[in-house]
C-alpha positions in Angstrom: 260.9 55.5 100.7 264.5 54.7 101.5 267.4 53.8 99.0 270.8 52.3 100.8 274.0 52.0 99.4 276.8 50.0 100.5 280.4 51.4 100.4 283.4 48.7 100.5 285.9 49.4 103.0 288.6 52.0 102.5 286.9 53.5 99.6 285.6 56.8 99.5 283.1 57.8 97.5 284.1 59.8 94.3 282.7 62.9 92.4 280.8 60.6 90.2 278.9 58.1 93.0 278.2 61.7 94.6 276.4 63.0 91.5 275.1 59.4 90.8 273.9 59.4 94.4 272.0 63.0 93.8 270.5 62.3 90.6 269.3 59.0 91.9 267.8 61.2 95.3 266.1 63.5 92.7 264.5 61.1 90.7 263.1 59.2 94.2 261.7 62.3 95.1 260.3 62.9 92.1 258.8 59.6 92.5 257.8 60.2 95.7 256.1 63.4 94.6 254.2 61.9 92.0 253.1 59.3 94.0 252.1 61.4 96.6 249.8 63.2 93.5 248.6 60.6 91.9 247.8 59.1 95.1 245.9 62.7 96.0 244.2 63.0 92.1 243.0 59.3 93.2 241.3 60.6 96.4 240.3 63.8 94.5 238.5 61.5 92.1 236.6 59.6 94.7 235.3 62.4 95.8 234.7 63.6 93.0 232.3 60.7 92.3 230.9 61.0 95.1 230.3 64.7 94.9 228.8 64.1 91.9 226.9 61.0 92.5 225.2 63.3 95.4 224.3 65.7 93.0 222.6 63.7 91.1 220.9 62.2 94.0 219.9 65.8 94.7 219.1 66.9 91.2 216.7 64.0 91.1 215.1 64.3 94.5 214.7 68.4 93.7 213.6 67.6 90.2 211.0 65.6 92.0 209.6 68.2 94.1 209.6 71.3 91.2 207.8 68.4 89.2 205.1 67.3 91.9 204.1 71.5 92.4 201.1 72.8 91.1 202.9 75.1 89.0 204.7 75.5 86.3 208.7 76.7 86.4 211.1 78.0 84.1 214.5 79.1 84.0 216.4 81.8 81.0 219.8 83.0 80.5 219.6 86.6 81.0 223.1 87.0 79.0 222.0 84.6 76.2 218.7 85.8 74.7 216.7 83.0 73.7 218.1 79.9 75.9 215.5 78.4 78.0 217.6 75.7 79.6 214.6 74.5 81.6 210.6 74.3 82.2 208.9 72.2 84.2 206.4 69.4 82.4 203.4 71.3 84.5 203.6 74.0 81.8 201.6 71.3 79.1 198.9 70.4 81.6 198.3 74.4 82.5 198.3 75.7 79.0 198.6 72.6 76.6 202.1 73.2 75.0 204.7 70.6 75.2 207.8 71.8 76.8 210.0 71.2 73.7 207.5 73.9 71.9 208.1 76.4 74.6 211.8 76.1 74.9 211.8 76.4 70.8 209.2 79.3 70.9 210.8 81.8 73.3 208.2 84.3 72.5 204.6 82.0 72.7 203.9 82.9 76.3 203.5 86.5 74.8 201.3 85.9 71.5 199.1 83.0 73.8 198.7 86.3 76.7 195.3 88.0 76.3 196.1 91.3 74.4 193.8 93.2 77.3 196.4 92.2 79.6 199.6 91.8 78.1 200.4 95.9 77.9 200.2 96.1 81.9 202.1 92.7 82.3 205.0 94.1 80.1 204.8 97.6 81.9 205.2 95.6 85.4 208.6 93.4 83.9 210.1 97.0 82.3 209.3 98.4 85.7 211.2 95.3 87.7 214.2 95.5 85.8 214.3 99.9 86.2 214.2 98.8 89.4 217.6 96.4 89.4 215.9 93.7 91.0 213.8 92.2 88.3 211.4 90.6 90.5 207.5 91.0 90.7 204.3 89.5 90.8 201.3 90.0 88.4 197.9 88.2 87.8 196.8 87.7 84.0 195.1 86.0 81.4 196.8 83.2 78.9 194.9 81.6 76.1 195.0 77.7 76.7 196.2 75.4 73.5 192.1 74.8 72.8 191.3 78.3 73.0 189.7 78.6 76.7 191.3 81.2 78.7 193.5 80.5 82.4 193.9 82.9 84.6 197.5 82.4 85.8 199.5 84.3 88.9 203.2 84.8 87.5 206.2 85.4 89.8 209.7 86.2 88.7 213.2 87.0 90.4 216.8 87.3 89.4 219.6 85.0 90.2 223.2 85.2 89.8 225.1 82.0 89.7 229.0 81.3 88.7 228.6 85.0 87.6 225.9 84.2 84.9 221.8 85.6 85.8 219.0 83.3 85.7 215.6 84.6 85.2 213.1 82.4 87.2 209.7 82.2 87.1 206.7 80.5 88.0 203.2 80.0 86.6 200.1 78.8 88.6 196.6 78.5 87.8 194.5 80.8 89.8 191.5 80.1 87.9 189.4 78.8 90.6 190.2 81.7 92.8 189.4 83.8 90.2 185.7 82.6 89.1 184.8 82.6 93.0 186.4 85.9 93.6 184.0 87.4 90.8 181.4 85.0 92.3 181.6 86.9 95.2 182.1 89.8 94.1 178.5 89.5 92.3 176.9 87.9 94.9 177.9 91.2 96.8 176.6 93.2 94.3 173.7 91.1 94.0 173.4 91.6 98.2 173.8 95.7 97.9 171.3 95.9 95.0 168.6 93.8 96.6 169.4 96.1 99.8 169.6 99.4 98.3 166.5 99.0 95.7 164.2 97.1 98.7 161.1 99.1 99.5 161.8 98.8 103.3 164.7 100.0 105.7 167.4 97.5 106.8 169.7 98.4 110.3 172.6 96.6 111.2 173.5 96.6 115.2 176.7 95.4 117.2 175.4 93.6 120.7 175.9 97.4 122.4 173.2 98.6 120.0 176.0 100.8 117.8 174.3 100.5 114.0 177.0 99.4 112.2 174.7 99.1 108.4 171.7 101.0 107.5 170.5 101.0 103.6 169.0 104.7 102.2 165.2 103.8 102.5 166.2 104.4 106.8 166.5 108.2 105.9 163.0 107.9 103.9 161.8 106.9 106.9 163.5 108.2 109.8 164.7 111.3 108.6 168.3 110.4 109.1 171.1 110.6 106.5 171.9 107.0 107.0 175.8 107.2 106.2 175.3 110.0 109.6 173.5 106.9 111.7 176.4 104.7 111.3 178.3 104.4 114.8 175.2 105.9 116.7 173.1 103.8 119.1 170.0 102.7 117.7 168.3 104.7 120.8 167.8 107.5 118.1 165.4 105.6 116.4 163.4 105.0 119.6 160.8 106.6 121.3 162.0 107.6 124.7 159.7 105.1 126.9 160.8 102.4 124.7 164.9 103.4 125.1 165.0 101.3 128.5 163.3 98.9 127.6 165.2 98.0 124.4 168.8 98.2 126.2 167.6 95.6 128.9 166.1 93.3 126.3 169.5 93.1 124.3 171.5 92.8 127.3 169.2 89.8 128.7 169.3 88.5 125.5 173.3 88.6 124.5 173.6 86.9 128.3 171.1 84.1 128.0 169.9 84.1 124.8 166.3 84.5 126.3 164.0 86.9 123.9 161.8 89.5 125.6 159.5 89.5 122.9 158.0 86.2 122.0 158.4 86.4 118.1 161.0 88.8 116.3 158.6 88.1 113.0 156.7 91.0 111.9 156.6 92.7 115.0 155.0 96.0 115.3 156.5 98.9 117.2 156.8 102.3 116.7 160.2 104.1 115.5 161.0 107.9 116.5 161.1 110.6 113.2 164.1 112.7 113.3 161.3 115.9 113.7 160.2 113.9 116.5 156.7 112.4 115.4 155.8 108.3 116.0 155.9 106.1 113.0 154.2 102.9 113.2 156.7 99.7 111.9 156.5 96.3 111.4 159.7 94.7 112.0 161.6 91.3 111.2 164.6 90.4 113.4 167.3 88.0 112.9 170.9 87.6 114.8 174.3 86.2 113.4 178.2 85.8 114.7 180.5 88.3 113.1 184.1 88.2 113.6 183.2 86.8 117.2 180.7 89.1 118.5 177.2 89.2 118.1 174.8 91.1 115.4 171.0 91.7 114.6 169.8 92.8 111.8 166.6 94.2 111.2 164.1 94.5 108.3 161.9 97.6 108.8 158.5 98.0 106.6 157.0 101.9 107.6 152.8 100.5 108.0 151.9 104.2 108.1 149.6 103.9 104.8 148.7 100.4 106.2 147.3 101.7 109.8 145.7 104.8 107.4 143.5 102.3 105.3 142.7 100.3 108.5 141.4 103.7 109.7 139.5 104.3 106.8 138.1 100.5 106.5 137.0 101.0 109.7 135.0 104.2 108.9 134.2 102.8 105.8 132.7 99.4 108.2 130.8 102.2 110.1 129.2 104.0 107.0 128.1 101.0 105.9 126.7 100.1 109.4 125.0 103.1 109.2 123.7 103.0 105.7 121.8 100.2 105.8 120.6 101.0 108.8 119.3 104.4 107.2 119.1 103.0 103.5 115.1 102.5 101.9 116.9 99.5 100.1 116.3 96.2 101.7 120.0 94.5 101.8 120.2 90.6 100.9 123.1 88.2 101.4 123.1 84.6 100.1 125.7 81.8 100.9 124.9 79.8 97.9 127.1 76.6 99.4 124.7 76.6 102.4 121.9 78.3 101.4 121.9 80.8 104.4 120.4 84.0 103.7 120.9 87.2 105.9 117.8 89.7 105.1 118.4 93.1 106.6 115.5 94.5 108.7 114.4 96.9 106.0 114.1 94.0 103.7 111.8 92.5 106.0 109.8 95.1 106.1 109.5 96.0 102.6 108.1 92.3 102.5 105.5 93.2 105.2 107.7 90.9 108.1 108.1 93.5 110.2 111.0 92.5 112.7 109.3 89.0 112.3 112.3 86.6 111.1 111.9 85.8 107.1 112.9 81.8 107.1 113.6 79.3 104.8 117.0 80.7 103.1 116.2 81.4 99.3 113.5 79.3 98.8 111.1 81.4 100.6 112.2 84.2 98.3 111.7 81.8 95.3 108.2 80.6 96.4 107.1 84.5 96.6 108.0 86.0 93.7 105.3 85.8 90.7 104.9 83.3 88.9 104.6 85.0 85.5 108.3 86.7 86.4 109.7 83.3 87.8 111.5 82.1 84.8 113.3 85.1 83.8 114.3 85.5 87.1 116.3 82.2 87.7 117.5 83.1 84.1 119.0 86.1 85.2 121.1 84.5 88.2 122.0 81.6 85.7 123.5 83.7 83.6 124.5 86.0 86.0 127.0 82.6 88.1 127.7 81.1 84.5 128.5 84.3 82.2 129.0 86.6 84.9 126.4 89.1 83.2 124.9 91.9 86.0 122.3 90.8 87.7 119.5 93.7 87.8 115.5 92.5 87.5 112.6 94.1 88.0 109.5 91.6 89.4 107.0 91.1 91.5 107.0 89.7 95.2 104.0 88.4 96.8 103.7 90.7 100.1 102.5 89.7 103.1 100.5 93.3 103.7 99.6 94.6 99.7 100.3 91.5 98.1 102.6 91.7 94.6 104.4 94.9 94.4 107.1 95.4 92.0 110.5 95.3 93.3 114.1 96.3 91.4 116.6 93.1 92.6 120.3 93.9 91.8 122.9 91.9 92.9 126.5 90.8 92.9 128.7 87.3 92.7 131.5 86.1 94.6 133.4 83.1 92.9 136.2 80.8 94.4 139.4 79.9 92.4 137.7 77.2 90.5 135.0 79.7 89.1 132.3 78.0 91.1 129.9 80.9 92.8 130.1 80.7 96.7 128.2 83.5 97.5 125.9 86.5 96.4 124.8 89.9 97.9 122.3 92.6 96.9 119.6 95.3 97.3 116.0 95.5 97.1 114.5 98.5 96.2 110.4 99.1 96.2 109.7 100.2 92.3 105.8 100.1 92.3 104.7 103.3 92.1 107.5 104.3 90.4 106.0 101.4 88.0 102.5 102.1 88.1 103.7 105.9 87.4 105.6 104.3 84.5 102.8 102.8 82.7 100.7 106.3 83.1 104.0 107.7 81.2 104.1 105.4 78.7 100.5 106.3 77.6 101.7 109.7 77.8 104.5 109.2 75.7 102.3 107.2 72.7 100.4 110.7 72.7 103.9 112.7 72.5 105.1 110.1 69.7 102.6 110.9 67.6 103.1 114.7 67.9 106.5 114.3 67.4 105.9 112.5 64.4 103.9 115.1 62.7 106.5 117.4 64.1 109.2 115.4 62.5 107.3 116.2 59.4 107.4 120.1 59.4 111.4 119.4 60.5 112.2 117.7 57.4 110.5 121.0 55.2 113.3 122.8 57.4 115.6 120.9 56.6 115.5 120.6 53.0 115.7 123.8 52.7 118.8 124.0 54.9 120.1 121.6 52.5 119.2 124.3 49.9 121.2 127.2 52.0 123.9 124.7 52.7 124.8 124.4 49.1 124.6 128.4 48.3 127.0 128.4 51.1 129.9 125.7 49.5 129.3 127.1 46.4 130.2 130.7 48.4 133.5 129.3 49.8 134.5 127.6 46.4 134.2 131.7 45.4 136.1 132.9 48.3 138.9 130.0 47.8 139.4 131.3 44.2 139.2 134.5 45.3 141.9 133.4 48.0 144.1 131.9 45.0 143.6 135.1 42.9 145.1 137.2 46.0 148.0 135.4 46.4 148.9 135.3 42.6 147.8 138.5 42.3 150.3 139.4 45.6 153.0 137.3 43.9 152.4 139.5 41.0 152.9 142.6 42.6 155.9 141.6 45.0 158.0 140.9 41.4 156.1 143.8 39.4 157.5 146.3 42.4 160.3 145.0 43.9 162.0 145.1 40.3 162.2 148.4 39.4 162.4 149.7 43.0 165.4 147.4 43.3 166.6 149.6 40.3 165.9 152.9 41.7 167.2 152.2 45.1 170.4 150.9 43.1 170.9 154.1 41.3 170.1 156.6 44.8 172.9 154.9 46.4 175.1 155.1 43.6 174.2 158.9 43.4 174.8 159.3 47.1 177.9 157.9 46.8 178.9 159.9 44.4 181.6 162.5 46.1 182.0 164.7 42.8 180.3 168.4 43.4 178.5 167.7 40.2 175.6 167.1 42.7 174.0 170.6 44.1 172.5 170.1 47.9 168.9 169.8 46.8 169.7 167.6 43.9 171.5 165.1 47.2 168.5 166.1 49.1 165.6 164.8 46.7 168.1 161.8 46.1 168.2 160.8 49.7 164.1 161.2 49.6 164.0 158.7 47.0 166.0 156.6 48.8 164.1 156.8 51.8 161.0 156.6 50.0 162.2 153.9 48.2 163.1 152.0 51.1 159.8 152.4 52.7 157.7 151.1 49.5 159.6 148.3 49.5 159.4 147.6 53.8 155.2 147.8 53.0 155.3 145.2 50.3 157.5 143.2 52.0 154.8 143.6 55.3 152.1 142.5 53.2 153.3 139.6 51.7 154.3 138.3 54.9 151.0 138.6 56.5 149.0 137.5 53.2 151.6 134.3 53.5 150.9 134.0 57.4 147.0 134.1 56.6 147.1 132.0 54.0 149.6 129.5 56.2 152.3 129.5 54.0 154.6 130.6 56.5 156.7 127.6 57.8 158.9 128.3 61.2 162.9 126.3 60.2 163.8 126.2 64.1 167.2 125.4 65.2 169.1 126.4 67.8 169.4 130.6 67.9 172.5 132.3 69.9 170.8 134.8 71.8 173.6 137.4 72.5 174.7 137.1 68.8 171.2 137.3 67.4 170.7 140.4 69.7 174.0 141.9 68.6 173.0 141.6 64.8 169.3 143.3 65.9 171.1 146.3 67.2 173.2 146.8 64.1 170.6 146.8 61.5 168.7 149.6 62.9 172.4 151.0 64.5 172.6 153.6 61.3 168.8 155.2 61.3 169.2 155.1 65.7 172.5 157.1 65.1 170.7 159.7 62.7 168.0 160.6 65.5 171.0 160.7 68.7 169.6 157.8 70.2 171.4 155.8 72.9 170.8 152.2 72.5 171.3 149.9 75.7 171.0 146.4 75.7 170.7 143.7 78.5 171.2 139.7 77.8 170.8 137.7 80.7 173.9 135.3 81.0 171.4 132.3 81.5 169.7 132.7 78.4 172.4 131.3 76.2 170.6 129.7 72.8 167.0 129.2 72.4 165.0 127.3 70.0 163.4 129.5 67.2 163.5 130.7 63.2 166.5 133.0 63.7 165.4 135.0 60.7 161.6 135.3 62.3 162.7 136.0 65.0 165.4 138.7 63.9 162.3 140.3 62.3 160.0 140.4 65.2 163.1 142.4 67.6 164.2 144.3 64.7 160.3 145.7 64.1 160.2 146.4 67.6 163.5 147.8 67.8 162.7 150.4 64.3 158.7 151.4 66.5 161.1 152.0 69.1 163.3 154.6 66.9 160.9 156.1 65.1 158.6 156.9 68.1 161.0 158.3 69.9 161.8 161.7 69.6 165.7 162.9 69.0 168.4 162.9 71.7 166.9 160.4 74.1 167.4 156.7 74.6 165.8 153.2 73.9 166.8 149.8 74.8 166.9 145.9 74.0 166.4 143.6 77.1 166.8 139.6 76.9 166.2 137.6 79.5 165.2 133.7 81.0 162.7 132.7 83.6 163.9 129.1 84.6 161.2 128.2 86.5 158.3 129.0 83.9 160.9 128.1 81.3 160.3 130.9 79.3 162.1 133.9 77.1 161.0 137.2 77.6 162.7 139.9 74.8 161.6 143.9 75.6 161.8 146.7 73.7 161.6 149.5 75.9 161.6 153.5 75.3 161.2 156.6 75.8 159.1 158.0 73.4 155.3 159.3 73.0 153.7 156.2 74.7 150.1 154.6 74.0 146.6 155.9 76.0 145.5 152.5 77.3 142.0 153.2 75.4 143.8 153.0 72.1 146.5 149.5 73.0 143.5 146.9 72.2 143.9 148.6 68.6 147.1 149.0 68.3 147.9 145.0 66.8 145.4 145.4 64.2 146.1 145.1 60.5 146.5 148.8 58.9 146.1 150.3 61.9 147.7 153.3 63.4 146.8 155.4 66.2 147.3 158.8 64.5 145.2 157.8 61.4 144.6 161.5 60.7 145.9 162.9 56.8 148.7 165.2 58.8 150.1 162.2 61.5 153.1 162.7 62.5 155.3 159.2 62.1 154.8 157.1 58.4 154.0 153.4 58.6 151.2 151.1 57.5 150.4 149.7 60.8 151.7 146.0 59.5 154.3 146.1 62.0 152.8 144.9 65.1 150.3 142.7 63.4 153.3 140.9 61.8 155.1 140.3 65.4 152.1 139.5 66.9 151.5 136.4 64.0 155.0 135.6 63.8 155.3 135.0 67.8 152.3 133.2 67.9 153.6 130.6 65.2 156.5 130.2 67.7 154.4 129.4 70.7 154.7 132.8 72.1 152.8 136.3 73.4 153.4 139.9 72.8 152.2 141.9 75.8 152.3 145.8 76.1 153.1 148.3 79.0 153.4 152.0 78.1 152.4 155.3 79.8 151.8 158.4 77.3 154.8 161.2 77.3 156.8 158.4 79.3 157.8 155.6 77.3 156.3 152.0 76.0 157.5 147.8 76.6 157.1 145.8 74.7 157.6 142.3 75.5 157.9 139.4 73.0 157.6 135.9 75.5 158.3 132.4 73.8 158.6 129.1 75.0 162.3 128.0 76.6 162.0 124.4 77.4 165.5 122.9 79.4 167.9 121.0 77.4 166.5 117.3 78.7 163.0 118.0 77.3 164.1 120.0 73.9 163.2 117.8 71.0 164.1 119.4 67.9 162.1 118.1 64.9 163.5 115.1 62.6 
């Protein structure tokens, strides 16, 4: 832009035009410079507009594309908790919520996740953000809106735009891929069951002959761990003059396809044991493409017990040959359909044919036997075919040599699916002397009935007057079973009657022994002590004989449970610890570490060791030694506790006594040792209630064992009662 001014001649231009003139420049350029912007916030604008036309244009077209996926998208503001400025309408067809209820309900995607899932899906998000990079991928389960579940594949990352983080994700619907997945994965397991629970071996080979699969049942058969077969050739399996020819066959066959063997169904050849014995197979082939090379897989049946019964159905063919070549019997078959009848030669003889053929099927038969027998003998093979009843008749055949003789006919039907008979076999056997013989017999036995009869007579005497001695005898055991009942009251009686005031005295002597005053002179402590020991030993006998009245009247009942042996043993050797102390004994004990619990009355059984264990004191003399031993024999599942010492021993003439009831071996009015002989008796009753045996090994001046064996079945068979 240009201003001019026009000066008249000969005047110069004052201070005043020259600051007019300036001030009018400034504005211009002013001018100039906002036309210049306005004209540039003009172009700014159309571009603007364009710019922003574009973007839409853009925003549309990529609005399009997130809209047309198969997934579902959303977008959060990291920095602004809450705000969900965008998911993509998919979200309502994959899970059923309208946008609008998912951009209100920040938080549903985590109340509609199945709660199995949702800890490991949370754990996986904490992880990606520990990580700084937020992103991850994880496959889970959402309830849909109607309640059926989706599995959905979810995949998040972190954006930073204008400064501000974006949290994207995305949401697809592997739900398909899932159910075939698990299809698969069953139909696999459904494949490795079938293949590891099928009777019969199954090899896998590579076209070089390397086994790539065999199932366990190969190493029932072969010998052969079958994980060790994998990667060998098959060669192994082979006998050696088959090797050759296998390896050309497969060769031949990968390179033309031609098969050396005209069927590979149920083919038998034989396979090599690992110990180097033939096993006859029957083998089923079949050949696939794998991951572009060639494999055959073959089904293998060991026919070993097939090939045996052949053997023996041969032999068994041959017996039979021979037998009825060598049998008395004549031997019949009928073909009732065609009415062909096969007569073995003895049967032709035995009808006086000779080797002469017998024709005319079953008629000829029918036309010979007699006719008084006739009817009940087509009654016997119509009820034999209808009601299947055994066919066995005696009758009589018309001969050609001696006319009728009796004959025994059995036989046997064969019916087809439809229950119609198709054909019939049998024997003949010649009866008539046996029958004639049989009439003689039953004369014979007319005359015995009678006898017996009067006999029968002269029984019946007997008998009533066993009846007689039979009822002396109940009314004897009613005596005895009162008699019985009077014992045990009369025991119970006694065990309360004694045990009272002993449990008095025995009270007071160890109050008086106690007593540490010198009130006491030695004797008095002496006879004290003698009381006490007396005392005790009064009371031991009653105790002994109510027990075994209670075991012989079975009122004993065992209360097993399970019974810590080296605890139980432990208590043993401190109840009889004092009177073993008294005498300088040494007491050894040995539990075997295996023989843990066992199954018993622990308070029986406490008193079966500990009356072992106080025989063991008291037949030993002072200053010597005795012992408790426990231990377990797994394989006869059995206990086995000995006491063992080294006192006066038994003679092995007097040890079949020695578990009687009263009985002692010094029975003599000055023996040695005190008792009543109850002991043993008691442990032999008491380990017999648990199943058990005592047993006995001792040498005189030397020592005895004895052994105390019960029952120790293994934890998988114990059942304890209730």
């Amino acid at each position: 832009m240009m201003i001019a001014v026009r000066n008249q001649p000969n005047q110069p231009y004052t201070t005043a035009d020259l600051s007019f003139f300036q001030e009018i420049a400034e504005w211009t350029a002013l001018s100039v410079a906002n036309l210049r912007l306005f004209h540039a916030v003009q172009h700014e604008l159309a571009a603007r507009q364009v710019a922003e036309e574009s973007l839409r244009t853009a925003e549309a077209h990529y609005r399009m594309m997130v809209e047309s996926l198969p997934l579902a998208i959303s977008t959060i503001v990291l920095d602004q908790p809450g705000t969900v400025p965008y998911i993509s309408p998919q979200i309502e067809e994959l899970l059923g919520f309208r946008v609008a209820e998912w951009q209100a309900q920040p938080d549903l995607w985590r109340r509609q996740a199945h709660p199995d899932d949702l800890p490991g899906l949370q754990a996986a998000a904490v992880s990606a953000f520990a990580e700084n990079h937020g992103s991850f991928r994880y496959e889970y389960r959402q309830y849909h809106r109607d309640g059926h579940i989706v599995w959905i594949r979810y995949d998040q990352r972190i954006i930073t735009v204008d400064q501000q983080r974006f949290l994207i994700s995305t949401m697809r619907d592997i739900t398909q891929r899932k159910q075939a997945e698990a299809a698969l994965q069953q139909t696999q397991e459904l494949y490795r069951v079938i293949t590891e629970t099928i009777s019969d071996a199954i090899i896998t080979i590579d076209q070089h002959s390397v086994i790539l699969y065999a199932n366990e049942v190969v190493e029932t058969i072969f010998g052969h761990s079958y994980r060790a077969l994998v990667g060998q050739d098959l060669v192994v399996l082979i006998p050696d003059y088959l090797r050759t020819l296998h390896r050309n066959a497969l060769q031949a066959y990968v390179e033309t396809g031609q098969r050396h063997l005209h069927t590979w169904n149920r083919v038998q050849l034989p396979g090599l044991h690992r110990d180097g014995h033939q096993i006859p197979l029957e083998i089923s082939f079949g050949d696939a493409w794998q991951d572009g090379r060639r494999i055959f897989t073959g089904i293998i049946h060991d026919i070993t017990a097939r090939k045996h019964s052949e053997a023996l159905l041969q032999d068994s063919n041959e017996r039979y040959d021979l037998a009825v070549q060598g049998s008395s019997d004549g031997i019949w078959d009928w073909n009732v359909q065609t009415d062909l009848v096969y007569f073995s030669p003895r049967f032709r003889e035995l009808m006086g044919y000779g080797y002469a053929p017998f024709l005319g099927g079953m008629a000829s038969l029918d036309a010979a036997i007699h006719p008084d027998d006739r009817d009940r003998t087509v009654a016997a093979i119509t009820a034999h075919f209808t009601d299947r009843v055994p066919f066995s008749v005696e009758y009589r055949l018309n001969t050609v040599s001696d006319g009728y003789r009796w004959f025994l006919v059995r036989g046997q039907g064969l019916w087809d699916a439809e229950g119609r008979p198709v054909r019939m076999a049998g024997s003949l056997t010649d009866i008539h002397d046996a029958k004639i013989a049989h009439g003689q017999l039953e004369e014979l036995n007319h005359t015995l009935e009678q006898r017996i009869a009067n006999r029968t007579a002269q029984l019946e005497s007997t008998l009533q007057d066993l009846r007689e001695r039979s009822e002396e005898l109940a009314r004897a055991n009613r005596e005895l079973a009162q008699a019985g009942r009077l014992k045990d009251e009369f025991l119970a009686n006694m065990s309360h009657e004694l045990r009272t005031p002993l449990t008095s005295i025995l009270g007071r002597a160890e109050l008086l022994q106690e007593d540490q005053s010198e009130l006491l002179t030695d004797f008095q402590r002496r006879s004290i002590r003698s009381i006490e020991e007396s005392g005790r030993h009064l009371l031991e006998l009653i105790n002994d004989i109510l027990d075994l009245s209670k075991i012989e009247a079975g009122k004993i009942t065992l209360e097993l449970q399970s019974v810590a042996v080296a605890e139980l043993c432990q208590s043993c050797i401190r109840m009889v610890h004092s009177t073993a102390f008294k005498k300088r004994l040494t007491v050894h004990t040995s539990i075997d570490p295996a023989l843990t619990t066992i199954i018993a009355d622990q308070r029986r059984l406490k008193q079966i060791i500990v009356n072992l264990l106080s025989n063991a004191i008291k037949f030993t003399p002072a200053d010597n030694k005795i012992g408790l031993e426990a231990r377990a024999d797994v394989l006869a599942q059995e206990a086995h506790f000995t006491v063992w010492d080294t006192g006066i021993g038994i003679a092995k003439e007097d040890q079949s006594r020695l578990f009687q009831p009263f009985v002692q071996i010094d029975s003599s009015l000055t023996r040695q040792y005190e008792g009543t002989g109850l002991g043993l008796m008691l442990v032999t009753h008491l380990t017999s209630m648990h199943g058990g045996r005592v047993t006995l090994d001792s040498i005189p001046d030397q020592g005895s064992r004895f052994t105390v064996t019960l029952p120790w079945p293994l934890a998988s068979q114990l059942r304890l009662p209730g």
